[in-house]
NUMIGU-374338 format. One record per residue: y, z, x of N, C-alpha, C in turn. Coordinates in steps of 0.1 Angstrom, whole numbers, padded with zeros to 4 digits, always signed. Example, Ala and Ser with C-alpha at 12.3 -4.5 7.8 and 13.67 -1.06 7.14 Angstrom:
-0057+0078+0132-0045+0078+0123-0033+0078+0132/-0022+0071+0128-0011+0071+0137+0000+0079+0129/
END
This chain:
-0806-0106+0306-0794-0111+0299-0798-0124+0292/-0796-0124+0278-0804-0135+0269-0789-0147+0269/-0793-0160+0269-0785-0168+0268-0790-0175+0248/-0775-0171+0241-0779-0174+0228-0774-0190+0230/-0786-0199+0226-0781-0215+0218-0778-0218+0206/-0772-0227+0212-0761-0233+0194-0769-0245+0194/-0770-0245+0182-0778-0259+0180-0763-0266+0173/-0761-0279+0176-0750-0288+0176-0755-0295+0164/-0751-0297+0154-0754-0305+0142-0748-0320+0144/-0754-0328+0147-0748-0345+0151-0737-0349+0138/-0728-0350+0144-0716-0357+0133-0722-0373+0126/-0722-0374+0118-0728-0388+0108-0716-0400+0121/-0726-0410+0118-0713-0420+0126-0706-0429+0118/-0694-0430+0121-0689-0437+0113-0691-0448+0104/-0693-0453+0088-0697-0463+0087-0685-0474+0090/-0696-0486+0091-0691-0502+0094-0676-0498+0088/-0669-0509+0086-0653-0512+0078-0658-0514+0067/-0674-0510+0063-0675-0507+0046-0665-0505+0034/-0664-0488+0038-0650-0487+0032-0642-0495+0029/-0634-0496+0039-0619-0500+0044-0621-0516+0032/-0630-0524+0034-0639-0534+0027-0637-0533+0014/-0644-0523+0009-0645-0519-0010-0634-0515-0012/-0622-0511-0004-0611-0507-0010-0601-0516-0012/-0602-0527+0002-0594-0543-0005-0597-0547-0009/-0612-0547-0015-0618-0559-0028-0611-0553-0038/-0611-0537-0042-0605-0535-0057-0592-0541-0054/-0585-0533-0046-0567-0536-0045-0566-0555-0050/-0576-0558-0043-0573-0576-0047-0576-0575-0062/-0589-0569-0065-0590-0573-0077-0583-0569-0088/-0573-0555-0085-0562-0551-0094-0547-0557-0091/-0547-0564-0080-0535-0578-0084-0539-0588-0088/-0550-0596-0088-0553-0605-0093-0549-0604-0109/-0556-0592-0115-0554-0586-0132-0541-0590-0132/-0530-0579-0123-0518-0578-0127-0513-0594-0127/-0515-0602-0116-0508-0620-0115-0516-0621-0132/-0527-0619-0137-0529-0626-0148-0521-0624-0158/-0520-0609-0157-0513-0606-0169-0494-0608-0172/-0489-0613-0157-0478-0619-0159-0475-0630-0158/-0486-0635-0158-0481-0651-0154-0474-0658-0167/-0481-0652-0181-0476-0663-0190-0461-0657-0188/-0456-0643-0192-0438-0643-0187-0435-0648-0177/-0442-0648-0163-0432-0659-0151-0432-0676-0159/-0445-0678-0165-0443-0692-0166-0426-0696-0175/-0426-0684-0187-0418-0686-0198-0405-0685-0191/-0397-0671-0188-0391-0671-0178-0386-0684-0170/-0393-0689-0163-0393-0700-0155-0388-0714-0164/-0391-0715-0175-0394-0726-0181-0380-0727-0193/-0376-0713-0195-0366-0714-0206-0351-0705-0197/-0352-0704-0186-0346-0692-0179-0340-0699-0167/-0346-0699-0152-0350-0706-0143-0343-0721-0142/-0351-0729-0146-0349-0743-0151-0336-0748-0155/-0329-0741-0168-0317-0743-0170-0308-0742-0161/-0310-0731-0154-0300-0723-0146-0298-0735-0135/-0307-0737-0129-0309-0750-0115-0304-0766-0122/-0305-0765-0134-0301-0778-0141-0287-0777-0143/-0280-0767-0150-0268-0762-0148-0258-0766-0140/-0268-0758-0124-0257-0764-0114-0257-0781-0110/-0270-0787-0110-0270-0799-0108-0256-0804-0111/-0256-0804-0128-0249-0805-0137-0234-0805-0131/-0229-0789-0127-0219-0788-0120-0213-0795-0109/-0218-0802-0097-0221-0811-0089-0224-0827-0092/-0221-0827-0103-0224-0844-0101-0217-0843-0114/-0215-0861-0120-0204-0867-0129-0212-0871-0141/-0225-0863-0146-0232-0865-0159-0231-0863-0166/-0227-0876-0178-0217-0876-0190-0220-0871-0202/-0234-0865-0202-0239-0861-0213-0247-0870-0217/-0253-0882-0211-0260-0895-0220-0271-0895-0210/-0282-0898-0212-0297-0898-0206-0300-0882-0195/-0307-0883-0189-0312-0877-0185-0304-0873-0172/-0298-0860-0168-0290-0855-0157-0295-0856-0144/-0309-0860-0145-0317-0861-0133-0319-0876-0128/-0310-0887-0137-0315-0898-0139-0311-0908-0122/-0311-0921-0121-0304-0923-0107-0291-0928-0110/-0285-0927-0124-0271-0930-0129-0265-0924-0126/-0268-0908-0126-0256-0900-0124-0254-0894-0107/-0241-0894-0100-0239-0895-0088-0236-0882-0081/-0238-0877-0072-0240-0866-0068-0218-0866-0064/-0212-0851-0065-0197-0854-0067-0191-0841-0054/-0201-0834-0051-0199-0825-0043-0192-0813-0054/-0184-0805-0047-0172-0798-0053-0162-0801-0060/-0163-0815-0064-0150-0821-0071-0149-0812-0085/-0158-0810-0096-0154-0806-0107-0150-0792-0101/-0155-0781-0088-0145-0769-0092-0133-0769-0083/-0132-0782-0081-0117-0786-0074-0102-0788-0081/-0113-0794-0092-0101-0796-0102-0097-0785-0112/-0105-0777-0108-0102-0764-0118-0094-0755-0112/-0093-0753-0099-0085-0745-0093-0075-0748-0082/-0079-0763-0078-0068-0766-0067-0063-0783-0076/-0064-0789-0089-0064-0800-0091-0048-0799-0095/-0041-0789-0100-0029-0792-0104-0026-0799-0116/-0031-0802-0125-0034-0809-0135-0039-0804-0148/-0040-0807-0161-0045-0806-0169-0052-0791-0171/-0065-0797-0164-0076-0790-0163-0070-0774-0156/-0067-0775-0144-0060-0761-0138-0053-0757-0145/-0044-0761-0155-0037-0752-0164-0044-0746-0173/-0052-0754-0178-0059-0747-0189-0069-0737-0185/-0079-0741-0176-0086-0727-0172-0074-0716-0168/-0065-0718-0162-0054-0704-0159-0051-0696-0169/-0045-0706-0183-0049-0697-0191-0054-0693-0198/-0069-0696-0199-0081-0691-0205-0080-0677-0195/-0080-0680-0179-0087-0665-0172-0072-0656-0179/-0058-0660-0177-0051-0653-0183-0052-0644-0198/-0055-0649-0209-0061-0646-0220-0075-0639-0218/-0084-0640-0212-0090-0630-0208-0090-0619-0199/-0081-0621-0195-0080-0608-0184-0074-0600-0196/-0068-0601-0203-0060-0592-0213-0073-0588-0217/-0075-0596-0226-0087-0591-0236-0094-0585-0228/-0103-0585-0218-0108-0574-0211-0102-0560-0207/-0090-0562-0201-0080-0550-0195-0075-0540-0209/-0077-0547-0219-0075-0539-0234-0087-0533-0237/-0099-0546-0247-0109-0539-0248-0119-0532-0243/-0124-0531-0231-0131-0523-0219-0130-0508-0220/-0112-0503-0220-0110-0491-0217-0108-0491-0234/-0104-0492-0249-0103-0488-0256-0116-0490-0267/-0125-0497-0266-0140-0493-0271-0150-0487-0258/-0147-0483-0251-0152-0472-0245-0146-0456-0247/-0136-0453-0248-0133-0442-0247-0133-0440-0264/-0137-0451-0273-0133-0448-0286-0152-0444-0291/-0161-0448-0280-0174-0451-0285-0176-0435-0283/-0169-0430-0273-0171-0418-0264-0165-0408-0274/-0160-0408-0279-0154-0399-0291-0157-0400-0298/-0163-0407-0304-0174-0405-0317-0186-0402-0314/-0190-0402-0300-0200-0396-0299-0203-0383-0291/-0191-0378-0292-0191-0364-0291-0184-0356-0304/-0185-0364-0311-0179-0358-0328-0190-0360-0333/-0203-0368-0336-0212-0367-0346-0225-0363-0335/-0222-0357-0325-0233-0345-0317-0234-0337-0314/-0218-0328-0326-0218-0313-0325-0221-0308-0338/-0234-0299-0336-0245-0293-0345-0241-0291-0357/-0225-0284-0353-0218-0280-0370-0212-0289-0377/-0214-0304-0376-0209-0316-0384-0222-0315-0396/-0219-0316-0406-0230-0323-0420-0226-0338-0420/-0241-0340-0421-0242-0352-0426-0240-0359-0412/-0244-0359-0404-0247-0366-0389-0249-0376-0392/-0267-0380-0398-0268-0394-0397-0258-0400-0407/-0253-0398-0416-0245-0404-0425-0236-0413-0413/-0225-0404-0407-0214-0411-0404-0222-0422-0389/-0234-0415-0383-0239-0426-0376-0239-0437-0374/-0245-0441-0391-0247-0449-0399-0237-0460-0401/-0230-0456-0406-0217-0460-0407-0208-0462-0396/-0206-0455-0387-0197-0463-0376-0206-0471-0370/-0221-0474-0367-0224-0482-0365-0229-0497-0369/-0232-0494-0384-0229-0506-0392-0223-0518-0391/-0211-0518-0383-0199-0529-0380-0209-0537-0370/-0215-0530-0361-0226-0538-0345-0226-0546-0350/-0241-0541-0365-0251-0549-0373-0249-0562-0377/-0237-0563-0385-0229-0566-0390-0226-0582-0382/-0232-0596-0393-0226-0605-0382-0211-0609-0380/-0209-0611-0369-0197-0613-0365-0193-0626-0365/-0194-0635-0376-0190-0643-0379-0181-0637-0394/-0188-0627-0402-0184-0626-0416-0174-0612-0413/-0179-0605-0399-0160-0597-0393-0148-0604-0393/-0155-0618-0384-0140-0625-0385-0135-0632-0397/-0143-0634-0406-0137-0638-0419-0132-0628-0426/-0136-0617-0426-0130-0605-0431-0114-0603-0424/-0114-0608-0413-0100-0601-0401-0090-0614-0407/-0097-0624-0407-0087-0637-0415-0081-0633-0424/-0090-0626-0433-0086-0623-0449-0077-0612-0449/-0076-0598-0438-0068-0593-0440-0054-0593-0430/-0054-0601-0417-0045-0606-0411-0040-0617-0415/-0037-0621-0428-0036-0637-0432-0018-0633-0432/-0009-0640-0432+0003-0639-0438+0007-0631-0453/+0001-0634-0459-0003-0625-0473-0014-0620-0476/-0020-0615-0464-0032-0603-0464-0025-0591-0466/-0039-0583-0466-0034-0571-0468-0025-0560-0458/-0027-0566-0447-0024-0555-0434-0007-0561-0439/-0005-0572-0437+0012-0573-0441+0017-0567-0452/+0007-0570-0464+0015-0558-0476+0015-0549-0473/+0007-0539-0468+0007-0524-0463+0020-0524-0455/+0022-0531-0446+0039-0529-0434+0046-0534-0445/+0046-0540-0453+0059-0544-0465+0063-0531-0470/+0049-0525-0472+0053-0512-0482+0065-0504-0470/+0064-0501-0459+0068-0493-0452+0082-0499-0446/+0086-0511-0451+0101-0519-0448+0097-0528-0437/+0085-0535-0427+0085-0540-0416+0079-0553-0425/+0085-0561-0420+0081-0575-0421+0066-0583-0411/+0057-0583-0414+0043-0587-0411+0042-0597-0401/+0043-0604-0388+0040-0614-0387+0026-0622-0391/+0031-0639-0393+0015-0640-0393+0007-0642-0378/-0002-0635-0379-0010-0629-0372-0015-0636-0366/-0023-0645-0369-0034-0658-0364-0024-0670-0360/-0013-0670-0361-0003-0683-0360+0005-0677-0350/+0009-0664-0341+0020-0655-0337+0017-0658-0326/+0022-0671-0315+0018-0671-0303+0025-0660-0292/+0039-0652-0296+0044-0647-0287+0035-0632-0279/+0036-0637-0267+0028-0624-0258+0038-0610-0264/+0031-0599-0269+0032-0590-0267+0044-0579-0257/+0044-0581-0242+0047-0577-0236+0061-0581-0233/+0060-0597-0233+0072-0600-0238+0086-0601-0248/+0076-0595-0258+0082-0590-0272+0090-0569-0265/+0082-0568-0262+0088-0557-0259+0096-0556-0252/+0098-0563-0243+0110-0566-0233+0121-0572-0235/+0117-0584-0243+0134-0592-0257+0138-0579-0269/+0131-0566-0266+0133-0558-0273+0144-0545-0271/+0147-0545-0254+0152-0544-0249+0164-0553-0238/+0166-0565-0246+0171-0573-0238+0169-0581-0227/+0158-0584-0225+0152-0591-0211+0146-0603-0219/+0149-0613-0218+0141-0620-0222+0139-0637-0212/+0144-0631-0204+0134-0639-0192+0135-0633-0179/+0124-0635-0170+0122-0632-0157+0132-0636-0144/+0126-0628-0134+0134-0632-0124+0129-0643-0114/+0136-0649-0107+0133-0658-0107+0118-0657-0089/+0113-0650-0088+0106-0645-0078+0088-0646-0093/+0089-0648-0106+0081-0644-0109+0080-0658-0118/+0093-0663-0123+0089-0673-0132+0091-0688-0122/+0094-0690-0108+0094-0699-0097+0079-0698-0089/+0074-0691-0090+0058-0694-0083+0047-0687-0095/+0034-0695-0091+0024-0687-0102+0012-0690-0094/+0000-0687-0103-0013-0693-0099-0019-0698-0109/-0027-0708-0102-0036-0719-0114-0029-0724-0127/-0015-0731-0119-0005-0737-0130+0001-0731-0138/-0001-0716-0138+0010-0704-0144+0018-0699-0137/+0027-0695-0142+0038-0685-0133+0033-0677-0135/+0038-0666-0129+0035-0650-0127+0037-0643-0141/+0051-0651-0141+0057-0646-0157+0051-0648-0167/+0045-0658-0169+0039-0657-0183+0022-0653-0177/+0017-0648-0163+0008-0640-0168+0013-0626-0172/+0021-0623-0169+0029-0609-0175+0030-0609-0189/+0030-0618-0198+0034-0622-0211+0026-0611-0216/+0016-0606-0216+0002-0597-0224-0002-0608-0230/-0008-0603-0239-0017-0609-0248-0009-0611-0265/-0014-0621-0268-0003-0630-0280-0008-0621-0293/+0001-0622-0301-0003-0614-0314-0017-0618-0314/-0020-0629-0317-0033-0634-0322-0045-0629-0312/-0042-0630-0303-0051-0621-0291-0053-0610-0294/-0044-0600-0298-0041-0586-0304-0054-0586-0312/-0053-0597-0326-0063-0592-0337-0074-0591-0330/-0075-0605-0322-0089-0597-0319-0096-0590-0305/-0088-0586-0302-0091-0572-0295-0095-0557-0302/-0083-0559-0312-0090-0550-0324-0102-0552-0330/-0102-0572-0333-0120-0568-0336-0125-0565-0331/-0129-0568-0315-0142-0563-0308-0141-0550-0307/-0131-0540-0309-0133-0524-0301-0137-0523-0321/-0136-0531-0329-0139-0523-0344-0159-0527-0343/-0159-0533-0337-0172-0543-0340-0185-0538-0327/-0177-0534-0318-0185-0526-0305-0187-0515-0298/-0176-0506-0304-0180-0492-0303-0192-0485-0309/-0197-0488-0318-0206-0485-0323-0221-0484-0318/-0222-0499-0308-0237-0500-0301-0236-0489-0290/-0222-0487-0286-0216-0480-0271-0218-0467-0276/-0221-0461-0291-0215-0448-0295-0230-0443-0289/-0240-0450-0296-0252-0448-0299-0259-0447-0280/-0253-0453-0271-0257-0448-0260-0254-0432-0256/-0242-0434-0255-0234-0416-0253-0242-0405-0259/-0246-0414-0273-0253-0403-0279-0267-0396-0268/-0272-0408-0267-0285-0405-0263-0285-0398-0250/-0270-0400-0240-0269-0397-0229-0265-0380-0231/-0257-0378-0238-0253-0364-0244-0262-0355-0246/-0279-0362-0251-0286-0354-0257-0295-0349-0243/-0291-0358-0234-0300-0356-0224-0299-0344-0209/-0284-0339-0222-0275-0327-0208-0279-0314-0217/-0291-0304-0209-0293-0292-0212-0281-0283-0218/-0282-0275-0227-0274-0268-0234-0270-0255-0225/-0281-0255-0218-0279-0244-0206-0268-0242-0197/-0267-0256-0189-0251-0263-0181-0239-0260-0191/-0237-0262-0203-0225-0259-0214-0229-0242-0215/-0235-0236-0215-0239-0220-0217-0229-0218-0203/-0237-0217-0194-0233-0214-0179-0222-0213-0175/-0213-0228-0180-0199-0234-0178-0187-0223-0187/-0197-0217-0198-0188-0207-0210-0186-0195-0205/-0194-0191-0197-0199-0178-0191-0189-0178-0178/-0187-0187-0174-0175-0190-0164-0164-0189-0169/-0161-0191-0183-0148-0195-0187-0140-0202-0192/-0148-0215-0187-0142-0230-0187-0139-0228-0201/-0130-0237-0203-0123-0239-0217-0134-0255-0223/-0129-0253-0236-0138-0267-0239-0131-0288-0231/-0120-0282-0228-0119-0293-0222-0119-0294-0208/-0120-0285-0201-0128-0278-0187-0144-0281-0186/-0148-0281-0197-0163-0281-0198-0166-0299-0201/-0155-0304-0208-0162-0318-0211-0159-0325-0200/-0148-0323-0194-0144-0332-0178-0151-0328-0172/-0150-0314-0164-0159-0314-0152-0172-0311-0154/-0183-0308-0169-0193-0310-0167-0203-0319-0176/-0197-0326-0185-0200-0331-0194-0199-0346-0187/-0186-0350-0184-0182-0365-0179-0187-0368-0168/-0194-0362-0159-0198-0362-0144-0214-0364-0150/-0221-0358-0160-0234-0360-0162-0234-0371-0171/-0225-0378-0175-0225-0390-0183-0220-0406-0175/-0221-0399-0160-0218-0411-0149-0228-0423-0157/-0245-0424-0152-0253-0436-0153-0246-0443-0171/-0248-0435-0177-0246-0439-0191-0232-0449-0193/-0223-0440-0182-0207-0451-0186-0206-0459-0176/-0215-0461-0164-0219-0474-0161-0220-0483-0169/-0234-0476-0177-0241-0488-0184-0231-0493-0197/-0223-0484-0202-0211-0489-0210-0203-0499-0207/-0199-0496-0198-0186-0503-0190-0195-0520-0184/-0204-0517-0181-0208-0532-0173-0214-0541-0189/-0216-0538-0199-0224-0541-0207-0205-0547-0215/-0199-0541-0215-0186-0541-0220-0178-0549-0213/-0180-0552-0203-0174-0559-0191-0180-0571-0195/-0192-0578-0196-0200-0589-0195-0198-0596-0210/-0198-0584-0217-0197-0592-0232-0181-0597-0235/-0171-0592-0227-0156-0595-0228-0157-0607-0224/-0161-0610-0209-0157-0621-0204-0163-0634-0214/-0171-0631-0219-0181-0640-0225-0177-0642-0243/-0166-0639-0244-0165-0641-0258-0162-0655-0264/-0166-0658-0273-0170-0670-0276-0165-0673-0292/-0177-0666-0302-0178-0668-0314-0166-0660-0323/-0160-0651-0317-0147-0648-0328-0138-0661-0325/-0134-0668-0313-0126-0674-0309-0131-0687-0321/-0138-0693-0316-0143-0703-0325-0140-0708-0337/-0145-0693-0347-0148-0691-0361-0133-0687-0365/-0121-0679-0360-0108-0675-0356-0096-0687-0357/-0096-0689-0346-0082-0699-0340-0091-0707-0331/-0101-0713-0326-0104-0725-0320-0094-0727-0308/-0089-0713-0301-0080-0716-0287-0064-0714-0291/-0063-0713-0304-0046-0714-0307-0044-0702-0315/-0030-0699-0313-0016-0706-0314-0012-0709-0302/-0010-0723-0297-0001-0723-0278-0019-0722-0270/-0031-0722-0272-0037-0719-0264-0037-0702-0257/-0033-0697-0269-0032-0684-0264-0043-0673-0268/-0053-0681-0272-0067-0675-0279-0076-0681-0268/-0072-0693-0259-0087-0698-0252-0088-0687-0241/-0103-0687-0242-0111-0682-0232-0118-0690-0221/-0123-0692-0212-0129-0696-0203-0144-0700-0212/-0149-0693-0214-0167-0694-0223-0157-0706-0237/-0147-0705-0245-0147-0715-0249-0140-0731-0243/-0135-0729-0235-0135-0739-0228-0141-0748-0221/-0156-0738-0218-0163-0747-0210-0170-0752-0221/-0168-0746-0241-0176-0756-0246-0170-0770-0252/-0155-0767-0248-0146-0777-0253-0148-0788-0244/-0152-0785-0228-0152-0795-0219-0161-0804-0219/-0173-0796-0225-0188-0805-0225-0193-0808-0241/-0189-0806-0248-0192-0808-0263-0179-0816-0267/-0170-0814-0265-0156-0822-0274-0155-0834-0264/-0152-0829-0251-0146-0840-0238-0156-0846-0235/-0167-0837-0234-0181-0853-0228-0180-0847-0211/-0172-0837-0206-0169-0834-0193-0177-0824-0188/-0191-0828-0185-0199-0816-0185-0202-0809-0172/-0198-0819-0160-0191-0816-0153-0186-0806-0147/-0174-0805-0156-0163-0796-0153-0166-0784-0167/-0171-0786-0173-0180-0773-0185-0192-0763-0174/-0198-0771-0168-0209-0758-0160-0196-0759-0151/-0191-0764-0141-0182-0755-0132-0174-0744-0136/-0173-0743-0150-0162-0731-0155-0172-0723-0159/-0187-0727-0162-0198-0716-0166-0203-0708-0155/-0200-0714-0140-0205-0708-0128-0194-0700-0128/-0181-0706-0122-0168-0695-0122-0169-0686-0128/-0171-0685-0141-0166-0674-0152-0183-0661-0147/-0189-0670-0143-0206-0661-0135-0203-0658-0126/-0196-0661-0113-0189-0655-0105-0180-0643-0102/-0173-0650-0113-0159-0635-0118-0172-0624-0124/-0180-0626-0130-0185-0608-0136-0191-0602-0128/-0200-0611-0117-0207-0606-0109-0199-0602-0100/-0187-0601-0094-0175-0597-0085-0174-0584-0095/-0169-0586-0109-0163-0571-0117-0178-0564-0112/-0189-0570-0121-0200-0560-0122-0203-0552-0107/-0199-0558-0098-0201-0553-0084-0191-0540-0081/-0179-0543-0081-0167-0534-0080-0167-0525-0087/-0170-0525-0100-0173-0512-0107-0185-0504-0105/-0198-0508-0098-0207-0502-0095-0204-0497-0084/-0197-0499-0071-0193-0491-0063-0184-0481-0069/-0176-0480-0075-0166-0472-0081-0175-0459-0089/-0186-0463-0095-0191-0453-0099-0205-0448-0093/-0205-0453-0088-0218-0449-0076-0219-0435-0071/-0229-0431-0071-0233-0417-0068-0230-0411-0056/-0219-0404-0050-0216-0396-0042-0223-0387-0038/-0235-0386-0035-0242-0377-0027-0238-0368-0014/-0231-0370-0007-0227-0368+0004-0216-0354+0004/-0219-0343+0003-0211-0335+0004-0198-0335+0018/-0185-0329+0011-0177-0336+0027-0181-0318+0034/-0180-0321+0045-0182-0316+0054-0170-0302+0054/-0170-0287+0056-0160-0279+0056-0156-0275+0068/-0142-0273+0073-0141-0271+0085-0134-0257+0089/-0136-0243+0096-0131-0235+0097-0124-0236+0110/-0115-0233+0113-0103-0226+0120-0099-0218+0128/-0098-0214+0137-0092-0198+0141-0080-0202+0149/-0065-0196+0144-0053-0193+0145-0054-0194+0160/-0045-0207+0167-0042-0210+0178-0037-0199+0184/-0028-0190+0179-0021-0178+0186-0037-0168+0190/-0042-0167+0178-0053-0156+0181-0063-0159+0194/-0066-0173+0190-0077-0178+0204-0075-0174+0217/-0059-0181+0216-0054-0178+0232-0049-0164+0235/-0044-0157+0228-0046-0139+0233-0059-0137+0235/-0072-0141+0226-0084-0133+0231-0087-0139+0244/-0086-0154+0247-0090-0160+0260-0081-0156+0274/-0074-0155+0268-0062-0147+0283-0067-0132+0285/-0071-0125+0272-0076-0108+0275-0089-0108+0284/-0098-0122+0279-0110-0123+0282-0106-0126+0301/-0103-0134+0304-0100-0138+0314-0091-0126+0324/-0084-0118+0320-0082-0108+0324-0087-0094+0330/-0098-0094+0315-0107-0083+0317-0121-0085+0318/-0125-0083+0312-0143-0085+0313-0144-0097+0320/-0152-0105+0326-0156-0118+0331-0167-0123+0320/-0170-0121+0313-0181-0124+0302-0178-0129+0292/-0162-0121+0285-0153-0122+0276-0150-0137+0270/-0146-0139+0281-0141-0156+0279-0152-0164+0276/-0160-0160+0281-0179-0173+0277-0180-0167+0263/-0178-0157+0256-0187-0152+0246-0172-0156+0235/-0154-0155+0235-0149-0160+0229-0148-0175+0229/-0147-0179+0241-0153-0194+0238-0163-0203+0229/-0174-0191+0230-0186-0201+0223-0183-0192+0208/-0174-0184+0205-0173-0179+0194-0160-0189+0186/-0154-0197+0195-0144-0209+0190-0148-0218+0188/-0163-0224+0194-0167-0239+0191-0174-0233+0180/-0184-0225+0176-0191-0217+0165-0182-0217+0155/-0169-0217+0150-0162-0215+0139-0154-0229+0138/-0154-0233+0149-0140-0247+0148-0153-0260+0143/-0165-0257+0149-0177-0270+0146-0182-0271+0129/-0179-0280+0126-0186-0282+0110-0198-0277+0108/-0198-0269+0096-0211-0262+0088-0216-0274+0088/-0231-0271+0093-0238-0280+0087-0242-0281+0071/-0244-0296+0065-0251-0294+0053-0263-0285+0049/-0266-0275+0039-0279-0270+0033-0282-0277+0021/
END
């Protein structure tokens, strides 16, 4: 009997941490690249970005009058005083930021939801195949963006003036025009002396916040407020159209085929499959629309400068009134942090709101209490096995499907 040998081939031995060696020299030597090739943005970044921002709050925290340098040993460090006086000072200052945020809340709670849903309709009217002339009207509803918004609002002057045009057009039709730019009364209140109410009760006009009553934040928004709300949804639908669009082009024609083949009607098909795939996109609407409200500035300015009644100021113009007109620079970054505060609170709350639900709920089946207990009493009666095998046939249908 022959004994066959295996000759064993010696395994190589492992080399040194060679490797391991040449593979963090490159890795170093391809972040070193990358640090080089961003440093000049961090420096910039840093230097025009960064810097201000930290100067800013200095700013906000101490009593620097705008004269030499904010870092100097003149100016005195103040704690919380300037955002004290903006919200708990009772004075001056507290009223007027109240109603700057008041006037903005409007203009937000208006334009948000009506140049969004208006961007959203035009851009599902110039991305159906059988429209001519596509880019034409593109073109043109977007134009207004382009368009600076300084020479919008001198156009909105010219046709909101007292003897502009928008009032001769309501002449023609028997309504007498207010002027527009001069009309401090809120809106909502107009509709209410319209029906005979024309003041509150006393639970609404006897307590308020940040030196307003309740009641006049209920006022709406003042004629003049009105115009320009209408300018921003005329002036910003257009950059918003041109997202939808791209978001539109990005949902397979196959899902709308599928959805037809089912039945769905065309407004069946734009809700539940159209609006659900245009989640990220009306994010990015809504928060981009959200940030530019809070922050409006240059119609106000170039417009009404805060009036009629202060029913035009915003927060972004008042913090330039505080540090450019008053010298109170102070209490100008504390209303630039606040008003950074407030979006970063919206921008937060609306990103939960539309945030991606992954999470299927869970379905739960049942079996008819009467039915259980007749098979569990038969079982227990008759067979001895019965009852183990209906039993585990009740936790088996009563226990949640798992997710697939």
């Amino acid at each position: 009997m022959s004994t066959a040998t295996t000759a064993r081939v010696p395994r190589p031995a492992p080399a040194p941490d060679g490797g391991r060696t040449r593979r963090s020299r490159i890795h170093g030597r391809e972040g070193a690249a990358g640090w080089t090739f961003i440093t000049p943005m961090v420096v910039i970044l840093g230097l025009f970005l960064a810097v201000p921002i930290l100067m800013a709050a200095w700013v906000s925290v101490s009593d620097w009058s705008g004269r030499g340098s904010p870092l100097s040993s003149e100016v005195d460090f103040v704690g919380l005083e300037n955002y004290r006086q903006l919200v708990a000072g009772g004075g001056l200052a507290t009223q007027d930021f109240g109603t700057a945020l008041r006037n903005n809340a409007w203009y937000v709670l208006l334009v948000v939801p009506l140049q969004t849903t208006l961007a959203l309709f035009l851009a599902v009217l110039v991305n159906r195949k059988v429209l001519r002339g596509r880019g034409a009207f593109r073109t043109a509803f977007y134009f207004p963006s382009v368009t600076s918004s300084v020479a919008i609002t001198v156009l909105f002057l010219f046709l909101f003036s007292a003897s502009g045009a928008v009032n001769r057009f309501v002449g023609f039709l028997g309504v007498d025009g207010p002027n527009w730019f001069a009309d401090a009364r809120g809106v909502v209140h107009l509709a209410l002396s319209a029906v005979g109410v024309d003041s509150g009760p006393a639970a609404l006009t006897g307590h308020g916040f940040l030196g307003i009553t309740w009641w006049e934040w209920l006022s709406g928004p003042s004629i003049a407020m009105s115009v320009l709300v209408l300018m921003a949804v005329f002036t910003t639908s257009g950059t918003f159209m041109l997202l939808f669009i791209a978001g539109l082009q990005q949902i397979s024609g196959d899902v709308e085929e599928a959805a037809m083949m089912d039945g769905a009607t065309a407004w069946q098909r734009f809700r539940l499959v159209t609006l659900p795939m245009l989640r990220p996109t009306l994010f990015t609407v809504l928060t981009l629309g959200l940030i530019g409200c809070w922050q409006v500035f240059d119609q106000v300015y170039t417009a009404t400068q805060g009036g009629p009644a202060k029913t035009t100021l915003t927060p972004a113009y008042l913090s330039y009134q505080a540090s450019f007109e008053q010298q109170d620079w102070g209490r100008g970054a504390a209303i630039a942090f606040v008003l950074f505060g407030i979006i970063v609170a919206f921008a937060a709350f609306q990103r939960w709101v539309l945030r991606e639900r992954t999470t299927v709920p869970r379905r739960r089946r049942f079996v008819p209490t009467g039915v259980a207990a007749a098979t569990s009493a038969r079982g227990a009666g008759g067979a001895p096995d019965s009852g183990a095998a209906v039993a585990a046939t009740d936790r088996r249908t009563t226990e949640p499907e798992e997710e697939r």
